[in-house]
N, C-alpha and C positions, 0 to 999 in steps of 0.2 A: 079778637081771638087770643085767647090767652094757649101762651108754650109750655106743655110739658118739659121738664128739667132735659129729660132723655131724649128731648128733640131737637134739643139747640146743638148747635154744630158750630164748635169752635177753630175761631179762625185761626191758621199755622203762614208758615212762611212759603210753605207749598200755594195755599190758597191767595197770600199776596200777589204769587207770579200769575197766575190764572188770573188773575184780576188783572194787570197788566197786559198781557196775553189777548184778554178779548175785549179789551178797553173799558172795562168797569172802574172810574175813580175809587178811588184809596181813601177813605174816612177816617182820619186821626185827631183826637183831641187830647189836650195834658191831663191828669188826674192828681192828685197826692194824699185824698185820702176816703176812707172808707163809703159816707154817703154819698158823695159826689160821683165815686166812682160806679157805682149800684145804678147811679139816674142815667149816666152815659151808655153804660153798658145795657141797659135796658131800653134804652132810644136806639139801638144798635149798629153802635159805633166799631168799628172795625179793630183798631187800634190804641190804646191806651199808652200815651207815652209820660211815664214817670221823671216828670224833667230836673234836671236844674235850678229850671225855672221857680222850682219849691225854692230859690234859697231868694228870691224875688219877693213871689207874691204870699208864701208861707209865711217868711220870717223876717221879710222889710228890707233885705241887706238891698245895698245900690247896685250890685254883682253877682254873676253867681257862682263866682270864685269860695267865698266863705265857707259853704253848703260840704259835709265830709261824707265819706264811704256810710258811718254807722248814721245818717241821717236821711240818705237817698234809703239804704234798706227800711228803715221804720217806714218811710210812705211806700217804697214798692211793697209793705209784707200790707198795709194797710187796701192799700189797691187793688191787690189779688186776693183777700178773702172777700173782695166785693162781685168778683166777675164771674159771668157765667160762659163768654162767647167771645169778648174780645181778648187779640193778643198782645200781651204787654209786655212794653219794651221801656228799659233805665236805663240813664245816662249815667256814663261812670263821671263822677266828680273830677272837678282839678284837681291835679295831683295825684289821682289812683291810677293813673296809666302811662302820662306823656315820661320819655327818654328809658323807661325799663318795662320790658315785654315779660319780668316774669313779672311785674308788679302788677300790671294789667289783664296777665293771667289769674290773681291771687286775689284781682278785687272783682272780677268778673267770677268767678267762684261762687264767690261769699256772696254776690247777688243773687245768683242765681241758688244757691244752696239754703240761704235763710230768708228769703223772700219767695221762692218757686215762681221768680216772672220770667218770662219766656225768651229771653233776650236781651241785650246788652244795647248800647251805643255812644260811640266817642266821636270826636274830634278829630277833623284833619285826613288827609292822603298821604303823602308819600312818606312823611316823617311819622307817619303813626304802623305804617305798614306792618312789621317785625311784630307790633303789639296784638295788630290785630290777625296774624297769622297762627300767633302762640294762643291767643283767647281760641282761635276756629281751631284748633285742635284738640281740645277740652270740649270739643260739640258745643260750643254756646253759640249760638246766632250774633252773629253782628251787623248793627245798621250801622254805618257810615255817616256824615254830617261836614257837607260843605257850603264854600262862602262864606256869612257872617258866623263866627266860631264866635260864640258868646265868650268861651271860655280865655279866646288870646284878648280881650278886652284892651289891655293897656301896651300890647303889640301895636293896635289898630289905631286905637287912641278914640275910637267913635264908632257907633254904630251905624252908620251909614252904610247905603248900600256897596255891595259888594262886586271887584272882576268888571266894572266898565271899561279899564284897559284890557286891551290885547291879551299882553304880556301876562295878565293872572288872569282872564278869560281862559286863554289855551294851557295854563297852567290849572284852572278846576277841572277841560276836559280832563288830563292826561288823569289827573289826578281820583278824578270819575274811574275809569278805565282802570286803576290802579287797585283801588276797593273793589271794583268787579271781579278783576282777574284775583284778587284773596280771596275771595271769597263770600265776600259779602253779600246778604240778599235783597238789603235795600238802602237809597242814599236817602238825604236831608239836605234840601238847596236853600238855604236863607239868604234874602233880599237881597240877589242878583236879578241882575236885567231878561224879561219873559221871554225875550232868542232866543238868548246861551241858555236856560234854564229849557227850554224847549229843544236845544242841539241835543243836551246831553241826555235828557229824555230819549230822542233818536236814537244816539248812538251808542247807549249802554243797553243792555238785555234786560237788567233790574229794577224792581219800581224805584221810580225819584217820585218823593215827595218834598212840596214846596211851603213855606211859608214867607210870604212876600216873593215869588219868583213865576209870576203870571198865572196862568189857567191848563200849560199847554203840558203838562206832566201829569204822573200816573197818580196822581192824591194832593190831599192840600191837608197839611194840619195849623193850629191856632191853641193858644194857652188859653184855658176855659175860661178863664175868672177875665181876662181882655173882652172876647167872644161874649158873655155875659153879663158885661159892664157890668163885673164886682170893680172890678180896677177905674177906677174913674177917668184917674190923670193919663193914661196911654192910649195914645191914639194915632197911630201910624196908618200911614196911607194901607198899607197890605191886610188892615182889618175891617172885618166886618162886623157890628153890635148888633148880636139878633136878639138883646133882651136889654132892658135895664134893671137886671137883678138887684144892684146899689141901690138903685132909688126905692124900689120894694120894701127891702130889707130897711132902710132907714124908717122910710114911712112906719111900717110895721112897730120897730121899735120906738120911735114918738108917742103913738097910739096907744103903747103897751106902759110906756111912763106916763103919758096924760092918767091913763086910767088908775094905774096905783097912785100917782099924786092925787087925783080927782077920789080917790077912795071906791073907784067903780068895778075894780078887780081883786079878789074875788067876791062874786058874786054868792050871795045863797045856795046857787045851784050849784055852785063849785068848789062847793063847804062840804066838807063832812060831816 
């Protein structure tokens, strides 16, 4: 059954809560650029989260520390002329937010002003507060993002899971509770343990969504090209490979060089 344009019905932050609400999971996958973004959004994926992650699997770096404000805008603006129906949301970069709240008012702007995506999202609770009260006053939406903060990388010293103590257990609730009460309309719980990931579920109002932090929250997201097996080498327990795109893609292009070495491309019929 094919959609008219004027039927699709785009998803907001209203419709996030409703989905929470009446316990409908929350579907979010990464995007960063235009094709990829068109295939998701027409499988119909709820949320598009313009990551970070681009500075990963985009551009090779070890971190996703390197990745700047004017190169999250180039994949959100890439992203959003792709979408019809999901709501996308970007990570503000290292650097564009953490210790000054007008900073991360001035890079949450510019995203949302020269990319038109639908929404922001950083790093951190209680230390991030100030920032993220000054972005919600600018009407921008902010998702929230606890446990594994890719971005304190060399804080942590390892990606491992995250809050198996007590002590920063009852420190991501409070912390939960803290993004709520700003305002926030939805968190990101990375690879904490599926209880505490399932407490805060509980006890905040807001969708939480998980990657690596069990089944028992309001969505689950994953970085497409993991999900896809373009990424070969990554393979964490919290993922699941519903394709082996890589091996495709590889096959394909062998194929594509056997045949121009082999002299069998192009063909007469593909001649002019």
């Amino acid at each position: 059954m094919s959609v008219h344009n004027s039927d699709i019905k785009r998803v907001t932050t209203h419709q996030l809560q409703e989905m929470k609400n009446r316990g409908e999971k929350i579907s979010m996958l990464t995007a960063y650029d235009y094709s990829m973004a068109k295939i998701l959004d027409m499988a119909g994926v709820d949320v598009l989260l313009v990551g970070d992650s681009a500075s990963n699997v985009m551009a090779g770096n070890e971190t996703t520390l390197p990745i700047t404000l004017d190169q999250m805008i180039y994949h959100a603006q890439s992203v959003v002329r792709a979408i019809k129906r999901a709501f996308v949301v970007v990570d503000l970069p290292f650097g564009s937010y953490q210790g000054n709240s007008r900073q991360a008012l001035e890079s949450a702007i510019r995203i949302m002003k020269e990319s038109g995506a639908h929404s922001v999202k950083l790093e951190g609770g209680a230390e991030v507060r100030e920032g993220i009260e000054r972005v919600l006053t600018a009407g921008v939406p902010v998702m929230g993002h606890l446990g594994l903060t890719p971005q304190s990388i060399y804080k942590f010293g390892t990606y491992t899971v995250r809050a198996k103590e007590e002590e920063e257990a009852e420190k991501l609730i409070s912390d939960a509770k803290i993004l709520e009460e700003c305002g926030c309309y939805a968190i990101v719980l990375e690879k904490i343990p599926s209880q505490l990931a399932k407490r805060v579920a509980e006890e905040v109002s807001i969708p939480i969504i998980g990657i690596g932090a069990g089944p028992h929250v309001d969505g689950q997201v994953l970085v497409v090209h993991d999900m896809l097996g373009i990424t070969q080498e990554f393979q964490p327990r919290f993922l699941r490979q519903y394709a082996n795109v890589g091996q495709v893609m590889k096959e394909a292009a062998e194929a594509y060089i056997k045949d121009v070495k082999d002299q069998n491309f192009p063909s007469d019929k593909e001649s002019y």
